[in-house]
PDB file with SEQRES, HELIX, SHEET and CRYST1 records, atoms N, CA, C and O in Angstrom:
SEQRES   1 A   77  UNK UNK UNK UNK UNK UNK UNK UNK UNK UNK UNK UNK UNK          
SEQRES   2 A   77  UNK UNK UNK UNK UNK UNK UNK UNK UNK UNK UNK UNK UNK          
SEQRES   3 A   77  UNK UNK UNK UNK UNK UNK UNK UNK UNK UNK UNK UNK UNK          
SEQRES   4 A   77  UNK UNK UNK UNK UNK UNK UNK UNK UNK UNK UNK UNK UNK          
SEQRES   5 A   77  UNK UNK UNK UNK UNK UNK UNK UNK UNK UNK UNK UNK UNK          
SEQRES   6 A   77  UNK UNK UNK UNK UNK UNK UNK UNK UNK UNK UNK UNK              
HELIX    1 AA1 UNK A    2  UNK A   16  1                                  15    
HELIX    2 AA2 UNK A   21  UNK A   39  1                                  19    
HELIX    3 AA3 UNK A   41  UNK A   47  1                                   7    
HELIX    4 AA4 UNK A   55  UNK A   70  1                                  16    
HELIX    5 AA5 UNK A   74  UNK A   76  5                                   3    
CRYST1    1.000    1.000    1.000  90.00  90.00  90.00 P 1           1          
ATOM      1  N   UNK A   1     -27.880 -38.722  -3.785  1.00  0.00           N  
ATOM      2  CA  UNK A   1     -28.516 -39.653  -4.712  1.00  0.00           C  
ATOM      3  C   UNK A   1     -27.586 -39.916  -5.899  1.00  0.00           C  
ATOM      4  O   UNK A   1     -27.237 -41.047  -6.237  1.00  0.00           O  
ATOM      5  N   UNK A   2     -27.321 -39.114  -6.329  1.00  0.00           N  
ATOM      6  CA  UNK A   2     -26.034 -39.129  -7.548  1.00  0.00           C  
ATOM      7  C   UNK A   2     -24.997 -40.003  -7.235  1.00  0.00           C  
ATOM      8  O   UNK A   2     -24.583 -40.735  -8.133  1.00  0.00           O  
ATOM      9  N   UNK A   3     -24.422 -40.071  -5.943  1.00  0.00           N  
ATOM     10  CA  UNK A   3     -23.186 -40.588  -5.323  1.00  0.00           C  
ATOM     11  C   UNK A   3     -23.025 -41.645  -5.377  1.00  0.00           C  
ATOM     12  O   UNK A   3     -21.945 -42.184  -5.617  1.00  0.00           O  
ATOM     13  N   UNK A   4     -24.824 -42.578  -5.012  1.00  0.00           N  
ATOM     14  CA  UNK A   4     -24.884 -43.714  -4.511  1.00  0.00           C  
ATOM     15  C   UNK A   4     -25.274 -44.301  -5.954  1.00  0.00           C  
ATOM     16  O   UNK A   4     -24.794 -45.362  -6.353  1.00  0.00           O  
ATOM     17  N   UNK A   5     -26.266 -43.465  -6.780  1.00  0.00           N  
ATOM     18  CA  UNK A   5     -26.049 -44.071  -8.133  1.00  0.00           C  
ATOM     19  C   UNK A   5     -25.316 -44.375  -9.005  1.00  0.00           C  
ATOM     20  O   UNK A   5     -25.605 -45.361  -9.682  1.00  0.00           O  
ATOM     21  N   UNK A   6     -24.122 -43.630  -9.280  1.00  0.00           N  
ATOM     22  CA  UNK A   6     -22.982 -44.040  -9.199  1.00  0.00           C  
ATOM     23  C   UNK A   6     -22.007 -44.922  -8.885  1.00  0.00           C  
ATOM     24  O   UNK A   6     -21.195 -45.405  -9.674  1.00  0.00           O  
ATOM     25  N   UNK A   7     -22.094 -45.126  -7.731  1.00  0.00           N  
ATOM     26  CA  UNK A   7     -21.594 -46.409  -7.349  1.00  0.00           C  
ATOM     27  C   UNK A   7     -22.353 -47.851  -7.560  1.00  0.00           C  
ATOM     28  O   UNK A   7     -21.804 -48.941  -7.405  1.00  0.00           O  
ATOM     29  N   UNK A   8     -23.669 -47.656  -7.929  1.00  0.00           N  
ATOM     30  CA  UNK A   8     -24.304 -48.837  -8.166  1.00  0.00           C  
ATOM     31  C   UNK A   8     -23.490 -49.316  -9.547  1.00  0.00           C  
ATOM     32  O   UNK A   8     -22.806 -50.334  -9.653  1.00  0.00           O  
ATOM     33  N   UNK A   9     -23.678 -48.577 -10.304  1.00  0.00           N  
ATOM     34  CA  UNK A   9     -23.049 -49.056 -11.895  1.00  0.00           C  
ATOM     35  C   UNK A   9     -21.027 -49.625 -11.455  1.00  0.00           C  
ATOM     36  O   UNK A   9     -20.472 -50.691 -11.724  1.00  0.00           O  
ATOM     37  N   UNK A  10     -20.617 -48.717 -10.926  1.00  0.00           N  
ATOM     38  CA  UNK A  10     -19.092 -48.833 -10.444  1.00  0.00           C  
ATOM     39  C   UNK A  10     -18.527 -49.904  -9.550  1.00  0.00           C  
ATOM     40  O   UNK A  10     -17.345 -50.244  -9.600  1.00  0.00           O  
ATOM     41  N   UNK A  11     -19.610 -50.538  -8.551  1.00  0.00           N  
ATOM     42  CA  UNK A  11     -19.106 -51.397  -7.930  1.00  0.00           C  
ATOM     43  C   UNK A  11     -19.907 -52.697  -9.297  1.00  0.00           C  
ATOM     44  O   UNK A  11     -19.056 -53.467  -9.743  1.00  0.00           O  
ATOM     45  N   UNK A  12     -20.716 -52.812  -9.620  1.00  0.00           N  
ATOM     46  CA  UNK A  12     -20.700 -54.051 -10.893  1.00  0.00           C  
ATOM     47  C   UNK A  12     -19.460 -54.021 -11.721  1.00  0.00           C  
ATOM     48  O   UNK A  12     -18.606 -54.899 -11.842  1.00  0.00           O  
ATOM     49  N   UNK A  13     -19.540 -52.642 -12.360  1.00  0.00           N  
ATOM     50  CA  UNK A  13     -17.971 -52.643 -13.178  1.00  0.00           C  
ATOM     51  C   UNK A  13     -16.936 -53.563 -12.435  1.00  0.00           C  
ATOM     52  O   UNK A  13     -16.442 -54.630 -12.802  1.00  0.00           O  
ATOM     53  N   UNK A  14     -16.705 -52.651 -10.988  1.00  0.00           N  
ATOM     54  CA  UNK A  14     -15.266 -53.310 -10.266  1.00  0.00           C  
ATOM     55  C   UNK A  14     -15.556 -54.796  -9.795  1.00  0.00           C  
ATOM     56  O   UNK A  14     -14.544 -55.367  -9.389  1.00  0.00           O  
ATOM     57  N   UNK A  15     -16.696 -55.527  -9.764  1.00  0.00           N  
ATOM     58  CA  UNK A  15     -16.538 -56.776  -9.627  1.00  0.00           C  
ATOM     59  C   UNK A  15     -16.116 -57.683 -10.574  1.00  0.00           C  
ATOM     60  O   UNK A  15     -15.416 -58.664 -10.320  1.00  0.00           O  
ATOM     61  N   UNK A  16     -16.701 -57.247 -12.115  1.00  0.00           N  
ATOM     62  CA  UNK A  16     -16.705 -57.949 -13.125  1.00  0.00           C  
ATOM     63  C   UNK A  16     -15.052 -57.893 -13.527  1.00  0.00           C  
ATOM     64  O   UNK A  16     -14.673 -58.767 -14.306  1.00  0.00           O  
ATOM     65  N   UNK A  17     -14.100 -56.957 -13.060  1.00  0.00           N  
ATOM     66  CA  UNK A  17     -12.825 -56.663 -13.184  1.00  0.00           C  
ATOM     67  C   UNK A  17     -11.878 -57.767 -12.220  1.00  0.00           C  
ATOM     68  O   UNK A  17     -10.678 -58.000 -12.368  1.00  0.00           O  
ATOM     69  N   UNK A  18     -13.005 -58.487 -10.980  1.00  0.00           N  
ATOM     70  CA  UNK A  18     -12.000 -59.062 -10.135  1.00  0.00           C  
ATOM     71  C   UNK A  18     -12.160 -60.779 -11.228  1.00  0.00           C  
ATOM     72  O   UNK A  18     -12.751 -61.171 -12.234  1.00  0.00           O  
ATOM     73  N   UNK A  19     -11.127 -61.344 -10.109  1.00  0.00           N  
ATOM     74  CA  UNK A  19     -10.714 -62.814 -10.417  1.00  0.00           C  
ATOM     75  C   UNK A  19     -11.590 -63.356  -9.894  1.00  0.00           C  
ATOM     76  O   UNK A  19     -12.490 -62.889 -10.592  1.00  0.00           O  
ATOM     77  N   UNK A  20     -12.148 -64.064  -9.121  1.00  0.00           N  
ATOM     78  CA  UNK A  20     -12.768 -64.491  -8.506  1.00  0.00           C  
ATOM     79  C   UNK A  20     -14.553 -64.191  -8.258  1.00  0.00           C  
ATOM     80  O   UNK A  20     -15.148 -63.136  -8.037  1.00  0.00           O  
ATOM     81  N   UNK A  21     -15.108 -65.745  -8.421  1.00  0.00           N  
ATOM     82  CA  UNK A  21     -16.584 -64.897  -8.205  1.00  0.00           C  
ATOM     83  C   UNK A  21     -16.851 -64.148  -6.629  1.00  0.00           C  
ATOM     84  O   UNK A  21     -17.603 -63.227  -6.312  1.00  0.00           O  
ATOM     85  N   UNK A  22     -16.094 -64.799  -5.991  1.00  0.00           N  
ATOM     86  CA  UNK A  22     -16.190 -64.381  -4.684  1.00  0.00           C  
ATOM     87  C   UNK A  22     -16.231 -63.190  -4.762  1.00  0.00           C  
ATOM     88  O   UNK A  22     -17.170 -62.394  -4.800  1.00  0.00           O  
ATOM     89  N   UNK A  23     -14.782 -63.045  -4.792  1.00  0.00           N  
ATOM     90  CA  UNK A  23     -14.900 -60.693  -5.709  1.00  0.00           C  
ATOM     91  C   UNK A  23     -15.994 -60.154  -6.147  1.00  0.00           C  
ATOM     92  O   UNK A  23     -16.392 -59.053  -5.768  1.00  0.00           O  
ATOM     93  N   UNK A  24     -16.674 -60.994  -7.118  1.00  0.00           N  
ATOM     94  CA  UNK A  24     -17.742 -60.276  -7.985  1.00  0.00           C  
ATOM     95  C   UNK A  24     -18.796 -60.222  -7.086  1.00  0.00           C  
ATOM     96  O   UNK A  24     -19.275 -59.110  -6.864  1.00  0.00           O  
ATOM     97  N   UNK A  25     -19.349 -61.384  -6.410  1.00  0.00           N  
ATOM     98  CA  UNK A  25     -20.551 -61.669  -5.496  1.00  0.00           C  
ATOM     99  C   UNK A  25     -20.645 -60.652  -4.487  1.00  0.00           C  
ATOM    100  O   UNK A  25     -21.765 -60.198  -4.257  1.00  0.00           O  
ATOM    101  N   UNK A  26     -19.226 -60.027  -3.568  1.00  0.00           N  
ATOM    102  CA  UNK A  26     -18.581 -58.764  -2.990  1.00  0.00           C  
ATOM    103  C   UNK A  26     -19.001 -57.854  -3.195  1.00  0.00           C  
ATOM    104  O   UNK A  26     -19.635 -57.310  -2.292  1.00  0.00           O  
ATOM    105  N   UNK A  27     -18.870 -57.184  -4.521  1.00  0.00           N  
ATOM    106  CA  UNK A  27     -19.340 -56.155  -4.836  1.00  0.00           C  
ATOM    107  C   UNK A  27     -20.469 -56.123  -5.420  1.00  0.00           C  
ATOM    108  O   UNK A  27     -20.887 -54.979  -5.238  1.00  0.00           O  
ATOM    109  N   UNK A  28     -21.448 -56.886  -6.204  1.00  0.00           N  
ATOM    110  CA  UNK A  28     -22.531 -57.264  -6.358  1.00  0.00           C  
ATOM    111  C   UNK A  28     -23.612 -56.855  -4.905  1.00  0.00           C  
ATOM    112  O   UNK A  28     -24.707 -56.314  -5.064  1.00  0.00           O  
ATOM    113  N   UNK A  29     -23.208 -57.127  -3.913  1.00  0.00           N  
ATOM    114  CA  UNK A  29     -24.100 -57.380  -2.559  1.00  0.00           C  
ATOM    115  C   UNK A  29     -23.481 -55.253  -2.462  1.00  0.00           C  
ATOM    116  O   UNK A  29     -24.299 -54.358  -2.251  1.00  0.00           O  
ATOM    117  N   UNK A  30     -22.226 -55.041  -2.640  1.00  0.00           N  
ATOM    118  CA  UNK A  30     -22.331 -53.751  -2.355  1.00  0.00           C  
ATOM    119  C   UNK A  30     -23.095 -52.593  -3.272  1.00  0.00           C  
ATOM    120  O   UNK A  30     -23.679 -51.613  -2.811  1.00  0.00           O  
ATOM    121  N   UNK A  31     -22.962 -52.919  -4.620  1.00  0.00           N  
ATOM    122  CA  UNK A  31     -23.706 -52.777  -5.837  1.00  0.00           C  
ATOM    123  C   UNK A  31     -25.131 -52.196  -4.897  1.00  0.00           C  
ATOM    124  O   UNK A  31     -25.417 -51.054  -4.538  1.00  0.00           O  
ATOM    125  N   UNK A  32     -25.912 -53.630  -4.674  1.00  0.00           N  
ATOM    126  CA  UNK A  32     -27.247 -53.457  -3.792  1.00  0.00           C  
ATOM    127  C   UNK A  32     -27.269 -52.785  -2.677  1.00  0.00           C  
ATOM    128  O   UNK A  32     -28.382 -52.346  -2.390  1.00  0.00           O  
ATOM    129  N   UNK A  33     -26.286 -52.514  -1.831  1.00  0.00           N  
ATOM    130  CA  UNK A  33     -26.313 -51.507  -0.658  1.00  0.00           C  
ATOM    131  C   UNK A  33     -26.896 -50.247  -1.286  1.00  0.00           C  
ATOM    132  O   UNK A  33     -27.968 -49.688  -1.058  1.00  0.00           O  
ATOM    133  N   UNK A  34     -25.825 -49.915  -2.213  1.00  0.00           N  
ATOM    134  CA  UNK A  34     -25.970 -48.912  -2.839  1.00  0.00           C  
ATOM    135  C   UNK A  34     -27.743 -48.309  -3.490  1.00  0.00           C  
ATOM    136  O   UNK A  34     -28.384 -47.289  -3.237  1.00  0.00           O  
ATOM    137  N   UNK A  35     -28.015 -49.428  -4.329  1.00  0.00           N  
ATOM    138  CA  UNK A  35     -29.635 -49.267  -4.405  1.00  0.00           C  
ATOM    139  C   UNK A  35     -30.781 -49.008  -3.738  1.00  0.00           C  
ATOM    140  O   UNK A  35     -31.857 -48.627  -4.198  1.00  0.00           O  
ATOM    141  N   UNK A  36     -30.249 -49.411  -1.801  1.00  0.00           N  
ATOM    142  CA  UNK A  36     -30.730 -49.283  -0.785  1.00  0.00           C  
ATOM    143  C   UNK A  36     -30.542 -47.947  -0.498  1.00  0.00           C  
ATOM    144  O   UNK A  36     -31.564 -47.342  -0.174  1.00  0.00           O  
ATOM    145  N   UNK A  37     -29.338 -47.221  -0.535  1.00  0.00           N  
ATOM    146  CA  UNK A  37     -28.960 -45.559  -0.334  1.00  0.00           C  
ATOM    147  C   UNK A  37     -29.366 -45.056  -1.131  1.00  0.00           C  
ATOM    148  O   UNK A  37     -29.333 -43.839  -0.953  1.00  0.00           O  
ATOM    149  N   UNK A  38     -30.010 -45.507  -2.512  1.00  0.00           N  
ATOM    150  CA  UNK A  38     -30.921 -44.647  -3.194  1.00  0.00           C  
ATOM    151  C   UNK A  38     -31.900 -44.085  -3.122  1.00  0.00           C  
ATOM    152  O   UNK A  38     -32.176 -42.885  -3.135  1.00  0.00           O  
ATOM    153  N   UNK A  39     -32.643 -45.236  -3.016  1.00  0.00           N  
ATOM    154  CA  UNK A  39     -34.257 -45.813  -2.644  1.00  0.00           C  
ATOM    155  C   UNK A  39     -34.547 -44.653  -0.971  1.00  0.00           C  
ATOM    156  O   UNK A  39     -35.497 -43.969  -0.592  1.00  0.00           O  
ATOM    157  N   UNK A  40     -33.582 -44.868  -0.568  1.00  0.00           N  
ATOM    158  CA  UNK A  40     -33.591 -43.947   1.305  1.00  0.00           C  
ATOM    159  C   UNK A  40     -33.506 -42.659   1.078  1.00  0.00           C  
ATOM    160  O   UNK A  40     -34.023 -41.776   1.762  1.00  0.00           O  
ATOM    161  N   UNK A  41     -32.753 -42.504  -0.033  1.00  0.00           N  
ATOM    162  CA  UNK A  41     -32.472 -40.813   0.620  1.00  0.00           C  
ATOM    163  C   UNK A  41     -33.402 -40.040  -0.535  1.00  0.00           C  
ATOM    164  O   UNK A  41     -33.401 -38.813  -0.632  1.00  0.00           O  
ATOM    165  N   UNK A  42     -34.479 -41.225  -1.708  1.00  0.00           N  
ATOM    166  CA  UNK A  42     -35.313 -40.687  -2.948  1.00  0.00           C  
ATOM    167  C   UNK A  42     -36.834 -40.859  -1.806  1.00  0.00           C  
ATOM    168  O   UNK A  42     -38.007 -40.592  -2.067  1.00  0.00           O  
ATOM    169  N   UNK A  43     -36.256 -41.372  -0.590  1.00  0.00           N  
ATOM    170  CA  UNK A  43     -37.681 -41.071   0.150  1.00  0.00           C  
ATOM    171  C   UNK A  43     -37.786 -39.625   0.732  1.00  0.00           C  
ATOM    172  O   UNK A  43     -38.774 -38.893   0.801  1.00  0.00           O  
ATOM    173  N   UNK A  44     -36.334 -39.386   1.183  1.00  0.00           N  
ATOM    174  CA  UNK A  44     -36.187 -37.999   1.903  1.00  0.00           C  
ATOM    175  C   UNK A  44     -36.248 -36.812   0.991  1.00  0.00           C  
ATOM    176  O   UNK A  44     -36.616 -35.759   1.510  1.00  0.00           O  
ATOM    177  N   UNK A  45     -36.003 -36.809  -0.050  1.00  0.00           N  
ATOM    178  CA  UNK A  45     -36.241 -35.893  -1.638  1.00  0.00           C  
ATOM    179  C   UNK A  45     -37.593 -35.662  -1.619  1.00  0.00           C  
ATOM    180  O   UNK A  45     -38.182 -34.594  -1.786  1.00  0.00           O  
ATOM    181  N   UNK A  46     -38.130 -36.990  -1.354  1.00  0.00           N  
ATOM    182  CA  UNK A  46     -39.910 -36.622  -1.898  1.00  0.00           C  
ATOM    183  C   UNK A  46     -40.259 -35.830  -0.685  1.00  0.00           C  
ATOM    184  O   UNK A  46     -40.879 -34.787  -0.893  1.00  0.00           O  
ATOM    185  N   UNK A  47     -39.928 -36.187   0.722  1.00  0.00           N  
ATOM    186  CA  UNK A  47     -40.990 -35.678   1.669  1.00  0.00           C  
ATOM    187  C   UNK A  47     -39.993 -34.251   1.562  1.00  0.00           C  
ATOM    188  O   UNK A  47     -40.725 -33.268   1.678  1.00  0.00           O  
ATOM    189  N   UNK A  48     -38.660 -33.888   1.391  1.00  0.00           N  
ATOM    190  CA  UNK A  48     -38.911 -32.481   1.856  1.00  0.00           C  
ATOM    191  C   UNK A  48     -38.772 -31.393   0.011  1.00  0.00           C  
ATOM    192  O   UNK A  48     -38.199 -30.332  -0.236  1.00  0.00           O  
ATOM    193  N   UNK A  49     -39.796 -32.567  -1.100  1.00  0.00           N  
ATOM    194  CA  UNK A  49     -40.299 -32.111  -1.948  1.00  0.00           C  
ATOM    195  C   UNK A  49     -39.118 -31.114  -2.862  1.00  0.00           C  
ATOM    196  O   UNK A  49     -39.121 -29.930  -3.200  1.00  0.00           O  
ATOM    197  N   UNK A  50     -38.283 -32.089  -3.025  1.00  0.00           N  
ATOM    198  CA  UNK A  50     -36.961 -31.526  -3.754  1.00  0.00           C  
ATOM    199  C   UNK A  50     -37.552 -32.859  -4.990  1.00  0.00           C  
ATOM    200  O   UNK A  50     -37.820 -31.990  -5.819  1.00  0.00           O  
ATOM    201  N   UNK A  51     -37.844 -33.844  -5.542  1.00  0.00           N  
ATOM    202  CA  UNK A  51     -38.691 -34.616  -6.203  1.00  0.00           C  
ATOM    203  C   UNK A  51     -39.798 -34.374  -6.598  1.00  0.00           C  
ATOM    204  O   UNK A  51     -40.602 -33.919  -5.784  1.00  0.00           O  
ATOM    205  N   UNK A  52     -40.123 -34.552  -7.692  1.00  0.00           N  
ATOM    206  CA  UNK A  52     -41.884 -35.099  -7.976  1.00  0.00           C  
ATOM    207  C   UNK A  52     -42.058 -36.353  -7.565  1.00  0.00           C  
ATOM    208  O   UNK A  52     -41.134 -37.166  -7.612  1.00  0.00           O  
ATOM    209  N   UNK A  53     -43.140 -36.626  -7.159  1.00  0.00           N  
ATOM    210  CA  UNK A  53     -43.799 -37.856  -7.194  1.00  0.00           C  
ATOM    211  C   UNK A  53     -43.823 -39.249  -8.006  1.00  0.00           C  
ATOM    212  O   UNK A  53     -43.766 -40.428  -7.655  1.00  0.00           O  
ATOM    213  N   UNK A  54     -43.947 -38.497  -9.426  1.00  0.00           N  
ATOM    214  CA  UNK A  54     -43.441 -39.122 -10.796  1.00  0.00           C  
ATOM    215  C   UNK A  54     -42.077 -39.718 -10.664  1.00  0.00           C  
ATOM    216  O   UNK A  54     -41.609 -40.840 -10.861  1.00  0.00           O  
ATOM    217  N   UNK A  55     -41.633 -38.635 -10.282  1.00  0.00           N  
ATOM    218  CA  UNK A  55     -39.837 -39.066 -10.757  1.00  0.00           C  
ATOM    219  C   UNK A  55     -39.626 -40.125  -9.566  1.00  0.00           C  
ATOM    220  O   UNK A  55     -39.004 -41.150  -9.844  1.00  0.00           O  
ATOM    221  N   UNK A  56     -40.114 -39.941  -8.228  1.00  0.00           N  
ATOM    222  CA  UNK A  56     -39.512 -41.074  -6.991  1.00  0.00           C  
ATOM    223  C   UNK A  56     -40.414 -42.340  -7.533  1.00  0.00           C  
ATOM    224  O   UNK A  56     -40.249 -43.422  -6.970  1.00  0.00           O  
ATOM    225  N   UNK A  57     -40.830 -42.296  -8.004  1.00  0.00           N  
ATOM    226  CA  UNK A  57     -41.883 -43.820  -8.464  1.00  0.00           C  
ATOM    227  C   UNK A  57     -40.747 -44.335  -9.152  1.00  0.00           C  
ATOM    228  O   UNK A  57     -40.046 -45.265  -8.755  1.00  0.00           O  
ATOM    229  N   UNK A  58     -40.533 -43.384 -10.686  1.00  0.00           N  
ATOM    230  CA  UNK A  58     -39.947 -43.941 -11.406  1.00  0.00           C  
ATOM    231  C   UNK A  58     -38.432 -44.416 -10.733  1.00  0.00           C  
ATOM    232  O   UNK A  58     -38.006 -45.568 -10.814  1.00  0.00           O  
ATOM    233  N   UNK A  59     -37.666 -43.215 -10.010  1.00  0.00           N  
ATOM    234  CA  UNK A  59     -36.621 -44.162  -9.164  1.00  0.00           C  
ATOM    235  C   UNK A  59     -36.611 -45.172  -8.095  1.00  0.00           C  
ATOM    236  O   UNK A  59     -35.631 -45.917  -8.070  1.00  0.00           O  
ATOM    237  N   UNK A  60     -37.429 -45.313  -7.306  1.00  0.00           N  
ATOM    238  CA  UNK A  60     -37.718 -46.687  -6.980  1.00  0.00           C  
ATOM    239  C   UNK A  60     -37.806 -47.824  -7.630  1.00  0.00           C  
ATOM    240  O   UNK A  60     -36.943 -48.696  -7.529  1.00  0.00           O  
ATOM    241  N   UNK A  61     -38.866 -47.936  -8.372  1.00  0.00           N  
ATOM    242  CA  UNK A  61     -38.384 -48.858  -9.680  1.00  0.00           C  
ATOM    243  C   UNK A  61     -37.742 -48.782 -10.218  1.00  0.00           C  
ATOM    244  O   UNK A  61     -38.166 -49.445 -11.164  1.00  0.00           O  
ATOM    245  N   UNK A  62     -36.700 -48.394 -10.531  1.00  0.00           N  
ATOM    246  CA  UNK A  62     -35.620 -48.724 -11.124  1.00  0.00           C  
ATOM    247  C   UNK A  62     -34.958 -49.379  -9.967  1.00  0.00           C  
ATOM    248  O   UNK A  62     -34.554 -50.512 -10.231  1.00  0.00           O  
ATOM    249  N   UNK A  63     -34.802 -49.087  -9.103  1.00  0.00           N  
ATOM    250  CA  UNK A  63     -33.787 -49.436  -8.018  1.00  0.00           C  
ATOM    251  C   UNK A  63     -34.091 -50.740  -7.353  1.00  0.00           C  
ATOM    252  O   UNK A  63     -33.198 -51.458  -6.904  1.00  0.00           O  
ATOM    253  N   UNK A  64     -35.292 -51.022  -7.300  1.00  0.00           N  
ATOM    254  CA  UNK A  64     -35.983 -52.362  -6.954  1.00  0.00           C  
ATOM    255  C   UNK A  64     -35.557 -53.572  -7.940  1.00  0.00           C  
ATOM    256  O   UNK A  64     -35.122 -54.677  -7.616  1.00  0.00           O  
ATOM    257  N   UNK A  65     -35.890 -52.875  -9.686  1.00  0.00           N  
ATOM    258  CA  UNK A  65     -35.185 -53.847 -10.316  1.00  0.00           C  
ATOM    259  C   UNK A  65     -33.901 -54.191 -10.765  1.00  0.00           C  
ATOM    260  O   UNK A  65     -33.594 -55.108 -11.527  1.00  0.00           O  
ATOM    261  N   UNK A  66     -33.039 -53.200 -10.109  1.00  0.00           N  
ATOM    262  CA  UNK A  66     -31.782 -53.250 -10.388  1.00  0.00           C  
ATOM    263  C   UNK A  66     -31.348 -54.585  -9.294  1.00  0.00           C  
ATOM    264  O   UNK A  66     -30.679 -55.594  -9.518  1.00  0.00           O  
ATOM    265  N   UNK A  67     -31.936 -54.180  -8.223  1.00  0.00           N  
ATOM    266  CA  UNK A  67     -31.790 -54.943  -6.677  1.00  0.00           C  
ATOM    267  C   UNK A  67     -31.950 -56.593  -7.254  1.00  0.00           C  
ATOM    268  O   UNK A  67     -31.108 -57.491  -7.261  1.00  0.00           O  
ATOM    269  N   UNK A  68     -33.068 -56.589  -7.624  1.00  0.00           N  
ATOM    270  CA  UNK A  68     -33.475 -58.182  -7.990  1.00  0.00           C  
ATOM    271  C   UNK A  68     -33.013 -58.678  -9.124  1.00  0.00           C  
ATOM    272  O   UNK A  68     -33.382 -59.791  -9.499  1.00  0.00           O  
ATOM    273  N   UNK A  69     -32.115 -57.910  -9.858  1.00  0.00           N  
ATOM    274  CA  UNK A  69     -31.420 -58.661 -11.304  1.00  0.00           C  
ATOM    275  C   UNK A  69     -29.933 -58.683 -10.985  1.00  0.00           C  
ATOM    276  O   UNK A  69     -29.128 -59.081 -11.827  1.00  0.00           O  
ATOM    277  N   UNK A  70     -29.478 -58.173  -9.533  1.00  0.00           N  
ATOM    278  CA  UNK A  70     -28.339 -58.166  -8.948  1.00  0.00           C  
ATOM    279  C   UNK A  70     -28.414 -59.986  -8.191  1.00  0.00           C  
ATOM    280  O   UNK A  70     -27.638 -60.928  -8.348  1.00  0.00           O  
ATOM    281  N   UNK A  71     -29.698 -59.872  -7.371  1.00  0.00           N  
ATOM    282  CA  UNK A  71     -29.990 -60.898  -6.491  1.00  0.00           C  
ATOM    283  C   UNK A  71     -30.363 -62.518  -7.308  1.00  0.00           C  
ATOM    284  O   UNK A  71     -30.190 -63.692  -6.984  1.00  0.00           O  
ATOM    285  N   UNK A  72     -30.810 -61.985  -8.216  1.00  0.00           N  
ATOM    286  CA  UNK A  72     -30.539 -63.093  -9.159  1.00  0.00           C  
ATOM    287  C   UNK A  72     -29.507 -63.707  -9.936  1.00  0.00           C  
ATOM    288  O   UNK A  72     -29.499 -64.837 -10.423  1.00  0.00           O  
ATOM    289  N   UNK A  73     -28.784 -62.962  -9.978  1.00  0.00           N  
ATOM    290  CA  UNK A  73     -27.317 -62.923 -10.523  1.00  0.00           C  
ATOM    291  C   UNK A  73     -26.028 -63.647  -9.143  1.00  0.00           C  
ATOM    292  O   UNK A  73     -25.137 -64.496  -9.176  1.00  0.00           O  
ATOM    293  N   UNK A  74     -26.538 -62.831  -8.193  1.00  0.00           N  
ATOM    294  CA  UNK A  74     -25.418 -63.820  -7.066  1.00  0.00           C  
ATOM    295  C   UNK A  74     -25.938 -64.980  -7.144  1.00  0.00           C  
ATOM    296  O   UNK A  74     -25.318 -65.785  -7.839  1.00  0.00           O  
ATOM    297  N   UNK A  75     -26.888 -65.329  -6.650  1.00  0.00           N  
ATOM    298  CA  UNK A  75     -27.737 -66.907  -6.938  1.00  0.00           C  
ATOM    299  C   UNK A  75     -27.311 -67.382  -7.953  1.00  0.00           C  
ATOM    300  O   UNK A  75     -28.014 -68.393  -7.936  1.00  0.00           O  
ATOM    301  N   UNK A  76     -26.823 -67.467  -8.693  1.00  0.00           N  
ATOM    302  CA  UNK A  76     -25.830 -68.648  -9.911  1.00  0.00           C  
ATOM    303  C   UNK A  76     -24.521 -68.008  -9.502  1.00  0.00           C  
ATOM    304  O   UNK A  76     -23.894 -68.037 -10.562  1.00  0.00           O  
ATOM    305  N   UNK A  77     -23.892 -67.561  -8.781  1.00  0.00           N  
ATOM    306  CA  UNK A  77     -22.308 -67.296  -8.783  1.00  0.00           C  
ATOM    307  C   UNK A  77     -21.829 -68.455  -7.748  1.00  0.00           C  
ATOM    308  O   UNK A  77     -20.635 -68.584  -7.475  1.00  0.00           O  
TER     309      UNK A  77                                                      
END                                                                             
């Protein structure tokens, strides 16, 4: 979970670093992979109860809205 959160923030950084929106839109869409490897493995935390309940809510949402302020963002690039 750490790994992939991580890379959510790191691949925005490394897009906003390229030339091209193409570049950015690139890592933007990988950005969101990444939110997807969150969201997956904060399901597998909860069921083998390494999570609270609380806390996977709260990381899902986050990760949902990270997803859709990413997806809104390629949509004008």
């Amino acid at each position: 979970i750490q790994r992939a959160s991580i890379s959510i923030s790191n691949n925005i950084a490394e897009g906003f670093e390229r030339k091209s929106n193409n570049e950015l839109k690139h890592f933007f869409y990988i950005a969101k992979g990444s939110c997807g490897e969150v969201r997956s493995m904060s399901y597998v935390a909860l069921e083998l109860k390494y999570i609270k309940k609380q806390d996977f809510d709260e990381i899902i949402n986050f990760c949902l809205e990270i997803a859709r302020l990413l997806s809104g963002f390629i949509k004008t690039l």
